[in-house]
C-alpha positions, 0 to 999 in steps of 0.5 A: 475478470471482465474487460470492464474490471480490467480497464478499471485496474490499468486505470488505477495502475496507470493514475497510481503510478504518476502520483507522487511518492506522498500521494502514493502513501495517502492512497494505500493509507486511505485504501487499506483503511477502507477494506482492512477488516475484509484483507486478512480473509481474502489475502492474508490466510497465513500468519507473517512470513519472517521476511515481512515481519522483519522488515516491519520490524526495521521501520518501526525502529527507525525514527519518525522522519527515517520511517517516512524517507523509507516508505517513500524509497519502497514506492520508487522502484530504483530505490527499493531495497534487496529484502523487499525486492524480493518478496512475491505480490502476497509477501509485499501485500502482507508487508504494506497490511502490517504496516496499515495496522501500524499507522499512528501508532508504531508507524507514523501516520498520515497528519490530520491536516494532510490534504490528497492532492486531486489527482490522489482523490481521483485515485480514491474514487476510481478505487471506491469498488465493493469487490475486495478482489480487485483492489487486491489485485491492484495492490499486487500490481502497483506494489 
């Protein structure tokens, strides 16, 4: 990785980590849609873990409004729970690809009308990379 990718990635980091938690669930919304076809082959080369998809499983059981207060405490590091705590970086990027997946379907989805603040829009640009890698890797490091 050059010097340049890595101020690239502490930079997304960094702008990431002060958005807030609904900014946060835009940006991953808008990132993984944008690269979901090149993620499985890059990332995802094993099926679910158990861990991941029980998880899942837990948040598409829950109502709509439960579902978004949960995403919000698995982006606030105080708030996470046991089981997604102690995933690694690939289980947690399984975890948030299955939830992509999901989004307006089993997993409730970013409104229509739903406007990213300016500081998630810079969040977005700065992101906007043809190599999957580093995105990959900021993933790993903000989830």
């Amino acid at each position: 990785m050059t010097s340049t990718n890595i101020n690239f990635l502490e930079q997304g980091v960094s702008k990431f980590q002060s958005l807030d938690q609904d900014d946060r669930l835009s940006v991953l919304a808008s990132l993984y849609h944008e690269i979901s076809g090149e993620i499985p082959a890059i990332a995802l080369n094993n099926a679910p873990n158990e861990k991941t998809a029980n998880l899942v499983a837990q948040i598409q059981n829950q109502p709509q409004a439960e579902q978004l207060l949960a995403l919000r405490q698995l982006l606030n590091q105080d708030e996470v729970t046991e089981e997604y705590a102690s995933m690694n970086a690939d289980d947690k990027l399984a975890f948030w690809y299955q939830l992509a997946q999901n989004l307006g379907t089993s997993i409730i989805g970013v409104p229509n009308d739903y406007i990213s603040s300016e500081k998630a829009t810079e969040v977005i640009d700065l992101l906007d990379t043809p190599n999957i890698e580093d995105l990959v890797t900021f993933f790993k490091r903000v989830l």
